[in-house]
C-alpha positions as protocol buffer text, in pm:
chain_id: "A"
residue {
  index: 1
  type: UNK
  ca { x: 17350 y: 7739 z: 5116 }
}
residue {
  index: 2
  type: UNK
  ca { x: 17102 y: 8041 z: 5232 }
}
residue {
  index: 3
  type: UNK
  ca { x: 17275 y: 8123 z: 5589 }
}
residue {
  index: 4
  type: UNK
  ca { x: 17065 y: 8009 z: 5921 }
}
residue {
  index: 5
  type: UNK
  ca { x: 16904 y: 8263 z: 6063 }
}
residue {
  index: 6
  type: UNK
  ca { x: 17019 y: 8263 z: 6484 }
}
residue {
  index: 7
  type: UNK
  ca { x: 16862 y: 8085 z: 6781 }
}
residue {
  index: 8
  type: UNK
  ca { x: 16802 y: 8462 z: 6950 }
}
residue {
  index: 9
  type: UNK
  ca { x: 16869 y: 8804 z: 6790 }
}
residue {
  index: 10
  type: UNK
  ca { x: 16990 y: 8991 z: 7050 }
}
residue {
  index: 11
  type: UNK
  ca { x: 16937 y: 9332 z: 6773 }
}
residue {
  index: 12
  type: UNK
  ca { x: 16590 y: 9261 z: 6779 }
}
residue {
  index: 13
  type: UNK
  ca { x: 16563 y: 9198 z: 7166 }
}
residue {
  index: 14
  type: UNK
  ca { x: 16748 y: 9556 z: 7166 }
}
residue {
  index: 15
  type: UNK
  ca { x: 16512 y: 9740 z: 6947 }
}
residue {
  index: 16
  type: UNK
  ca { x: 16237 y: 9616 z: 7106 }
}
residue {
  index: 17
  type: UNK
  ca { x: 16322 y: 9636 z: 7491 }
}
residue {
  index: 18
  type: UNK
  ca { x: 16047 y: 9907 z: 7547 }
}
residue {
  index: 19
  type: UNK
  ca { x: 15759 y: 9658 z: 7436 }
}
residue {
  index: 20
  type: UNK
  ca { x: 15950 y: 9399 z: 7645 }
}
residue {
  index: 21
  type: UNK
  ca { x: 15884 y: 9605 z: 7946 }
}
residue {
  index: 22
  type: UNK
  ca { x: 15523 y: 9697 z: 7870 }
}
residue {
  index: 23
  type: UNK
  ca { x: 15426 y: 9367 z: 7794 }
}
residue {
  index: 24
  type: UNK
  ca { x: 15630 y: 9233 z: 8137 }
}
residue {
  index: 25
  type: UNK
  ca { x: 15441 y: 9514 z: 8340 }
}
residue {
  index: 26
  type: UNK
  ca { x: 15075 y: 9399 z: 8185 }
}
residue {
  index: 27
  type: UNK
  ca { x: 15186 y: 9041 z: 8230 }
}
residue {
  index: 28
  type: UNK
  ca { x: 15256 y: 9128 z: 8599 }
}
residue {
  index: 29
  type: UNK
  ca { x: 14916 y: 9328 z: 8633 }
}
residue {
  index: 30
  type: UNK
  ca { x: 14678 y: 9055 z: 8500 }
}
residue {
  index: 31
  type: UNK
  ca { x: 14801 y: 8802 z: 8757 }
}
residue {
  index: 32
  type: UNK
  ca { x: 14834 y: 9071 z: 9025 }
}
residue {
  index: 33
  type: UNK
  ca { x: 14490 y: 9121 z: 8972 }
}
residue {
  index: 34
  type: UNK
  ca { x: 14364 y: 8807 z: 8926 }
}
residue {
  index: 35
  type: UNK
  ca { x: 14566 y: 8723 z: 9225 }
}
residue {
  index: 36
  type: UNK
  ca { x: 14389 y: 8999 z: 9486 }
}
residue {
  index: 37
  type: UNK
  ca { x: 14040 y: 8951 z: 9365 }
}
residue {
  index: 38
  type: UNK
  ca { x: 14064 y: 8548 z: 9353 }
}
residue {
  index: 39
  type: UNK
  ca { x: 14185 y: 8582 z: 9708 }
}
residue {
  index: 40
  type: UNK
  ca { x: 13947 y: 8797 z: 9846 }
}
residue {
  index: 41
  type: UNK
  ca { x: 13699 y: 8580 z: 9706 }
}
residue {
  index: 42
  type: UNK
  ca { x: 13829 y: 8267 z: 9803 }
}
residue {
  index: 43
  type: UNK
  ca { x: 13882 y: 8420 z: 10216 }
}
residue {
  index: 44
  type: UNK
  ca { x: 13512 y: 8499 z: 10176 }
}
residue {
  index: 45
  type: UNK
  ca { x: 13385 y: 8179 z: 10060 }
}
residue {
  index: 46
  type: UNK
  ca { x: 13641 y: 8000 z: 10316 }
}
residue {
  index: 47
  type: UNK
  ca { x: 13482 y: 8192 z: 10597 }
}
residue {
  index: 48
  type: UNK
  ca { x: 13150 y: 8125 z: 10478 }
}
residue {
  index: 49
  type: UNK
  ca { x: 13232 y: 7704 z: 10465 }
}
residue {
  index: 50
  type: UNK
  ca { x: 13437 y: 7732 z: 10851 }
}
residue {
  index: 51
  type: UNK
  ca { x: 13094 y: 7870 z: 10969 }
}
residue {
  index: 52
  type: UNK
  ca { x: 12848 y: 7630 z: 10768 }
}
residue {
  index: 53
  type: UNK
  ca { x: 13026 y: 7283 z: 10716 }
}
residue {
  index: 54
  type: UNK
  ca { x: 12806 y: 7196 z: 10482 }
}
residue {
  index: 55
  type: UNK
  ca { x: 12851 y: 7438 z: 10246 }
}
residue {
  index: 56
  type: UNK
  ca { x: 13225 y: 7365 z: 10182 }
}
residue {
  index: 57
  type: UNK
  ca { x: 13134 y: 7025 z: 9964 }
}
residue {
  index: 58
  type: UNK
  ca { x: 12932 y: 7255 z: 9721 }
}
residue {
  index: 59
  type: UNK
  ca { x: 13142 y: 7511 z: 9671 }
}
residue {
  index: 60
  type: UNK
  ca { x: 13444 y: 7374 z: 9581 }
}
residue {
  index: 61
  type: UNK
  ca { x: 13232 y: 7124 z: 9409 }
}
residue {
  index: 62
  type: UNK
  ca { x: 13173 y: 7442 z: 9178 }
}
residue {
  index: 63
  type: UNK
  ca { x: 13527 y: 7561 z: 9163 }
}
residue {
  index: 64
  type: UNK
  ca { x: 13651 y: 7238 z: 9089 }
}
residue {
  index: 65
  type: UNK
  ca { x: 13425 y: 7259 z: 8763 }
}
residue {
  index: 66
  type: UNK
  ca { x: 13582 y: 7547 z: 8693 }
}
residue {
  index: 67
  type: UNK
  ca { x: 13915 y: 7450 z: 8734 }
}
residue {
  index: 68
  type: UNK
  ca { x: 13862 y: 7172 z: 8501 }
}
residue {
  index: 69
  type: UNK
  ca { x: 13736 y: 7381 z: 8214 }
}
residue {
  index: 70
  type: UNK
  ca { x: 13992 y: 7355 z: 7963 }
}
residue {
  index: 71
  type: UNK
  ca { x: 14123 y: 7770 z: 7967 }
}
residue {
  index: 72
  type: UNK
  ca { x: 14049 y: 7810 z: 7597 }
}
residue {
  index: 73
  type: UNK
  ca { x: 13734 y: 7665 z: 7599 }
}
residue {
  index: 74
  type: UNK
  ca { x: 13686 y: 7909 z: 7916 }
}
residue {
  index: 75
  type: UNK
  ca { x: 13733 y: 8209 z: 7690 }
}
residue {
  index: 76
  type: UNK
  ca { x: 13585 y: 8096 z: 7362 }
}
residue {
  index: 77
  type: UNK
  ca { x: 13281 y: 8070 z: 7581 }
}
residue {
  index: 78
  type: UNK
  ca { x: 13309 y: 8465 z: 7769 }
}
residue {
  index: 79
  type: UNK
  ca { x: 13394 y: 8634 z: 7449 }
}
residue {
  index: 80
  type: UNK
  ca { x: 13012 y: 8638 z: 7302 }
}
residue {
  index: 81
  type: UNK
  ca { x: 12970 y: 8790 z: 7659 }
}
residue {
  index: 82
  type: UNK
  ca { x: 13237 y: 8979 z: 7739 }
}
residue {
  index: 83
  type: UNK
  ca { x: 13444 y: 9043 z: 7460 }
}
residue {
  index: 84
  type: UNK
  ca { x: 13812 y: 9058 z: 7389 }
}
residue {
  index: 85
  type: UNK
  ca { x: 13857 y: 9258 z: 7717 }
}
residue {
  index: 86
  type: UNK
  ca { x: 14003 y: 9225 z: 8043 }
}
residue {
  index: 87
  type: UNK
  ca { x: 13729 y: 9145 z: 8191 }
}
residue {
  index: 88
  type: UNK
  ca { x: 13747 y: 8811 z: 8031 }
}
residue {
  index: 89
  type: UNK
  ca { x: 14089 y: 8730 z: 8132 }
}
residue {
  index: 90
  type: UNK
  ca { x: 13996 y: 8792 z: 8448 }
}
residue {
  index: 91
  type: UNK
  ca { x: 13722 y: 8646 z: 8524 }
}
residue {
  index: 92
  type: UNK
  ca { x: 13909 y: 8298 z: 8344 }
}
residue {
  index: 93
  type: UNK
  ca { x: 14232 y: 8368 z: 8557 }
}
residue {
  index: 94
  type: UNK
  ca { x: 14017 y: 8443 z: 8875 }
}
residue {
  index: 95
  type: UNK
  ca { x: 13801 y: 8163 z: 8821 }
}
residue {
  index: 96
  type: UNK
  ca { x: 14118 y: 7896 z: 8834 }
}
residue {
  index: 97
  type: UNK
  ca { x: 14253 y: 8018 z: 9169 }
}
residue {
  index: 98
  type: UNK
  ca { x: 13953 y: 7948 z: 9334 }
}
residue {
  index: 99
  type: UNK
  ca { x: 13994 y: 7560 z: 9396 }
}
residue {
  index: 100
  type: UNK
  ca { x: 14338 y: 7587 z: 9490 }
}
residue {
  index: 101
  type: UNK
  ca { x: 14292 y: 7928 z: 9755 }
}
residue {
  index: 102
  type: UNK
  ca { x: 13963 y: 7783 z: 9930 }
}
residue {
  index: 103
  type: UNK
  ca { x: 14141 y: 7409 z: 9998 }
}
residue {
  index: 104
  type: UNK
  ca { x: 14429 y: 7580 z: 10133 }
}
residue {
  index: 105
  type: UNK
  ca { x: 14299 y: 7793 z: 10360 }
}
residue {
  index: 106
  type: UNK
  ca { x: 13974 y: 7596 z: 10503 }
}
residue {
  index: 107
  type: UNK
  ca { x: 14287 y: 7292 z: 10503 }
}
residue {
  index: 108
  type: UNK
  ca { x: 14499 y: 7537 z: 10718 }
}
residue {
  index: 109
  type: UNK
  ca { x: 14240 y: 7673 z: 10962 }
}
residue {
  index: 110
  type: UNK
  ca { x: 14136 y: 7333 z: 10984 }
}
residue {
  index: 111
  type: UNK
  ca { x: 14487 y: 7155 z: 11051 }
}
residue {
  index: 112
  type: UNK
  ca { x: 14514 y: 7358 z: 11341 }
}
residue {
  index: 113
  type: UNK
  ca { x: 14493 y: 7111 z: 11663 }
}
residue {
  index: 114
  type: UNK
  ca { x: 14223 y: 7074 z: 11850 }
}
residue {
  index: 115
  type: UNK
  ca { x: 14430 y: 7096 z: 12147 }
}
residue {
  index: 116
  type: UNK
  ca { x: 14528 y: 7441 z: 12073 }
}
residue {
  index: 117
  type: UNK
  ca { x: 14148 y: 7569 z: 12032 }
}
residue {
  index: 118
  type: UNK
  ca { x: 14076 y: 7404 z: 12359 }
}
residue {
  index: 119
  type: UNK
  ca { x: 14295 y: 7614 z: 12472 }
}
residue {
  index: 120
  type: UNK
  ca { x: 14183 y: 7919 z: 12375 }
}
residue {
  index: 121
  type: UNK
  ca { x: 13879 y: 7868 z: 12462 }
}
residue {
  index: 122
  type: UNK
  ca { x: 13966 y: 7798 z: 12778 }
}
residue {
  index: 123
  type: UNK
  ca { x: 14159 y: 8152 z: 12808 }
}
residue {
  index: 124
  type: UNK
  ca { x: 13833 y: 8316 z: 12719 }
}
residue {
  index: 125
  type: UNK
  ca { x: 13821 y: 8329 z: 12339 }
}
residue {
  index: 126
  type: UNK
  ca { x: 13549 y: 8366 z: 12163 }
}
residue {
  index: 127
  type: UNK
  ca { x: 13503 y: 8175 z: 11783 }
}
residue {
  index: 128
  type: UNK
  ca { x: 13572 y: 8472 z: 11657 }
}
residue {
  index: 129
  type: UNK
  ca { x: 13854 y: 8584 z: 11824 }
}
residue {
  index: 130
  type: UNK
  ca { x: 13976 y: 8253 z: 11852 }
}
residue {
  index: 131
  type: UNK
  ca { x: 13971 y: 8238 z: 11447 }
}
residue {
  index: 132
  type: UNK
  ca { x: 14120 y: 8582 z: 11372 }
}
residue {
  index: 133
  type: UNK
  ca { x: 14381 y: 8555 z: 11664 }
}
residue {
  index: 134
  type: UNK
  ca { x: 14513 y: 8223 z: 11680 }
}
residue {
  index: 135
  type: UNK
  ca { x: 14372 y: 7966 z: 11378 }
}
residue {
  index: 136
  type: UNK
  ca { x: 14407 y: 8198 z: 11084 }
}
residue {
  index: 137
  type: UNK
  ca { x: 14812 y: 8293 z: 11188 }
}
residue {
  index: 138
  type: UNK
  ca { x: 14883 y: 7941 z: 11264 }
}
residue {
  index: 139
  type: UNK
  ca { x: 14733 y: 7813 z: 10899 }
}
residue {
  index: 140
  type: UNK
  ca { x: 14970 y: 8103 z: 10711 }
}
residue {
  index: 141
  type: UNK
  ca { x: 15225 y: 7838 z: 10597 }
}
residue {
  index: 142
  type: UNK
  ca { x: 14931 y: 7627 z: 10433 }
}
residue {
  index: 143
  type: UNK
  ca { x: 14747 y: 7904 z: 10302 }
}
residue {
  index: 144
  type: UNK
  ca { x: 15081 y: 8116 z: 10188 }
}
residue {
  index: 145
  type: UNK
  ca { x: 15179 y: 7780 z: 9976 }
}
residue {
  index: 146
  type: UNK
  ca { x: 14846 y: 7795 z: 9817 }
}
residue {
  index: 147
  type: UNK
  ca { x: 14901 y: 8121 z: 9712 }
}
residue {
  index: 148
  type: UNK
  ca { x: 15231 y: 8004 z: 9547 }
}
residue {
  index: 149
  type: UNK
  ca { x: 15061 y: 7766 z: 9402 }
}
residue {
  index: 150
  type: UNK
  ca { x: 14788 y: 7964 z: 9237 }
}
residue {
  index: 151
  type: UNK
  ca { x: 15035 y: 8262 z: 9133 }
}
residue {
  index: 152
  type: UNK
  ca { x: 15241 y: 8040 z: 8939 }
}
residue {
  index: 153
  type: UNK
  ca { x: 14977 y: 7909 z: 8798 }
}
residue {
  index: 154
  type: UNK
  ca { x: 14774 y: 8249 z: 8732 }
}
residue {
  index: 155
  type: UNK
  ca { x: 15125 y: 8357 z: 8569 }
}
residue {
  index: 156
  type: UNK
  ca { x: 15203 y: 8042 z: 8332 }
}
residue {
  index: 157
  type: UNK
  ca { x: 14794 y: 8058 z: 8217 }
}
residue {
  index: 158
  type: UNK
  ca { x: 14838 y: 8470 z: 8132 }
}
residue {
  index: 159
  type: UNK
  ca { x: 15050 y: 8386 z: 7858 }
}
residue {
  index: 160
  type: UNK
  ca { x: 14732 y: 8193 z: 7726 }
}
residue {
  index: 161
  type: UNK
  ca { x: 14547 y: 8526 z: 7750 }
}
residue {
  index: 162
  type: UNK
  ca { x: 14736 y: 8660 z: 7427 }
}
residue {
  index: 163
  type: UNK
  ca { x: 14502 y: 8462 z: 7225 }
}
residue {
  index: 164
  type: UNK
  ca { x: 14247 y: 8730 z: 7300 }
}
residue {
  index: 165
  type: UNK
  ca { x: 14468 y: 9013 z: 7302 }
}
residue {
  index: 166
  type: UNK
  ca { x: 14560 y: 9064 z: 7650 }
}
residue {
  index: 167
  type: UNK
  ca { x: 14811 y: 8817 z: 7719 }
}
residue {
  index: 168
  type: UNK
  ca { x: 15143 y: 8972 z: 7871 }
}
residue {
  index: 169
  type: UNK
  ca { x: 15464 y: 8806 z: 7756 }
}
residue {
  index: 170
  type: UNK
  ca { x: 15213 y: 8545 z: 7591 }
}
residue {
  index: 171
  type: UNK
  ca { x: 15225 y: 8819 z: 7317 }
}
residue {
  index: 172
  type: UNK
  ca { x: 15578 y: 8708 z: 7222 }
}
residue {
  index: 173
  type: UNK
  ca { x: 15513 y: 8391 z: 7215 }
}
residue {
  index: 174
  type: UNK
  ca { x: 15253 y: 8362 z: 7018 }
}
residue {
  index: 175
  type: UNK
  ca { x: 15372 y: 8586 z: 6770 }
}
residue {
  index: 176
  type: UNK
  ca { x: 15687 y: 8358 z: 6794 }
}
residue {
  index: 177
  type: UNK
  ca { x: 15494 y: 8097 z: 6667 }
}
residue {
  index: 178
  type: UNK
  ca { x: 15292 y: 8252 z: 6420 }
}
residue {
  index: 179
  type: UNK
  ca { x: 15602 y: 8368 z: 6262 }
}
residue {
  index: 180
  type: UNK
  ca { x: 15794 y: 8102 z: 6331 }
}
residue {
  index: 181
  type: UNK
  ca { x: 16066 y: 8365 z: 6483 }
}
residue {
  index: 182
  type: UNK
  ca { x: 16233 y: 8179 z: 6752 }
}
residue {
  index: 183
  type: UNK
  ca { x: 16340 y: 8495 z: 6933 }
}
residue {
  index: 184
  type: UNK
  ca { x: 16051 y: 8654 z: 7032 }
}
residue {
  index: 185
  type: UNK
  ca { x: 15929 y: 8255 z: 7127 }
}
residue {
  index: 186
  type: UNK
  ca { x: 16241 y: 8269 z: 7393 }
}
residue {
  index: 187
  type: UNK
  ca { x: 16256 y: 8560 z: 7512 }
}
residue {
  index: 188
  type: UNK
  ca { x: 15778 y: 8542 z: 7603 }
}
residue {
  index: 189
  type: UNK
  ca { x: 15902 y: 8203 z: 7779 }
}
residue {
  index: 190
  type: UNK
  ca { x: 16203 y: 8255 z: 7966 }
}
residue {
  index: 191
  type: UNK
  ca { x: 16068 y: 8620 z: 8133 }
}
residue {
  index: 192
  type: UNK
  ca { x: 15738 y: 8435 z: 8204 }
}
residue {
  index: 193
  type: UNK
  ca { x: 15956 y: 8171 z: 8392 }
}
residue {
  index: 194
  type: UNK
  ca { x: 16179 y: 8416 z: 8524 }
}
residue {
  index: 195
  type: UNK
  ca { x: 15899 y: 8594 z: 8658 }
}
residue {
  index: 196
  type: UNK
  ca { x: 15704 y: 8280 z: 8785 }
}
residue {
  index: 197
  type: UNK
  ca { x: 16026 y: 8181 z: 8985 }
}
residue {
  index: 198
  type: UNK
  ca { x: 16052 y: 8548 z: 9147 }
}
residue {
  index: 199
  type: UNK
  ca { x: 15696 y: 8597 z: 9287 }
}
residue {
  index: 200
  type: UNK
  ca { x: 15742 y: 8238 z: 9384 }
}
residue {
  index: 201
  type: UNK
  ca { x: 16055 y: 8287 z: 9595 }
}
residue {
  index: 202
  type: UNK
  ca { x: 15894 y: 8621 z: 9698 }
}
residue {
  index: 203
  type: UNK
  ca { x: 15605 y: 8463 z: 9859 }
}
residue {
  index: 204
  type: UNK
  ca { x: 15881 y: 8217 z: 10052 }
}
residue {
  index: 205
  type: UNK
  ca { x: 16037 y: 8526 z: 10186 }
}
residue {
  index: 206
  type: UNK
  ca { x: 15661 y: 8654 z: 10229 }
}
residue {
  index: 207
  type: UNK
  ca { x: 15624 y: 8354 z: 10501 }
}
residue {
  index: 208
  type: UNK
  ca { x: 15889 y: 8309 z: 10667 }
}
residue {
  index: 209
  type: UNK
  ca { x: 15866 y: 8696 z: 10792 }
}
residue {
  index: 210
  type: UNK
  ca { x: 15495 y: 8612 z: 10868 }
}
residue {
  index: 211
  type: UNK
  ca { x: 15584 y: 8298 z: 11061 }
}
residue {
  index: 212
  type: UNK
  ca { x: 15874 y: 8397 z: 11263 }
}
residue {
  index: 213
  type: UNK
  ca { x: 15800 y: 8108 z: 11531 }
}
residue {
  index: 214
  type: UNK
  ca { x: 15873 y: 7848 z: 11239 }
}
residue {
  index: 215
  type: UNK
  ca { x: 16277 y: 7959 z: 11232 }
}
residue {
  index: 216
  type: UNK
  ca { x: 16511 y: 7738 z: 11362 }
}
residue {
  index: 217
  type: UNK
  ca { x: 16695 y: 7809 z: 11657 }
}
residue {
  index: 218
  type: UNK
  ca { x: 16391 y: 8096 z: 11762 }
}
């Protein structure tokens, strides 16, 4: 009997720890872009729908499309365009936080009582200052736990990316199953989990030092 080859190589994980780390750091640099532009974006857009009510519907009418593009489909369809770049990562991985950033923080500027902009108002406010000053900090938890939610997301759909040649850990994994070489399928999945958990518990930390009037006992 021809000897079975082992769940995980831990020789090949050795020889190959410097490609580990490059492929970790683009993994992390993909989202973290994806992250900062779909949030900029998405404050924009939010700001834009707070002023004009009527506006909000459309928009994430639009995003919502997007969202529900399929992610391959997404990229078979930029590549004619865009090529086998960055760029069309990006713009896929930007295009997915949207829906999720907008709802959170027009939901969390919006969940903020009414009682509470009475009151500022009444000290003198104006919308403005009222928005920047007092609605905006009181919807961080909301909008904070969208941005959880999109960053985990952003990081499991990167791995997706490799399929065009810039996907991260999603290098190893594909090649793990293109090879059928378990190893390098293990070791793409557990760092992209490892890493979704840390930025995950990161952005807990993140909120609870940005809401310090949510601790108990303060």
């Amino acid at each position: 009997m021809m000897p079975t080859e082992p769940l995980i190589r831990w020789d090949w994980v050795l020889d190959h720890l410097g490609e580990i780390g490059e492929r970790l750091v683009e993994h992390v640099t993909l989202t973290a872009i994806a992250l900062l532009v779909g949030t900029a974006l998405s404050f924009l857009l939010s700001l834009w729908a707070l002023r004009r009510p009527g506006v909000y519907a459309p928009v994430t009418w639009i995003t919502g499309v997007l969202y529900t593009v399929p992610s391959l489909a997404l990229f078979a369809l930029l590549v004619p365009i865009t090529g086998l770049s960055v760029l069309t990562a990006e713009i896929g991985l930007v295009g997915y936080t949207l829906l999720i950033l907008i709802r959170a923080i027009v939901g969390g500027v919006r969940g903020v009582p009414a009682d509470v902009r009475e009151a500022a108002v009444g000290l003198g406010y104006t919308e403005r200052q009222s928005l920047w000053q007092i609605e905006l900090p009181l919807a961080v938890p909301v909008i904070i736990a969208g941005i959880r939610v999109a960053a985990v997301t952003t990081i499991g759909l990167v791995t997706i990316t490799a399929l065009i040649g810039q996907g991260g850990l999603g290098y190893f994994i594909l090649q793990g199953i293109q090879r059928f070489f378990s190893t390098a399928l293990i070791v793409g999945a557990i760092l992209s989990v490892g890493l979704a958990v840390l930025v995950d518990g990161a952005l807990v930390l993140l909120q609870r030092r940005a809401t310090p009037w949510l601790r108990t006992g303060r």
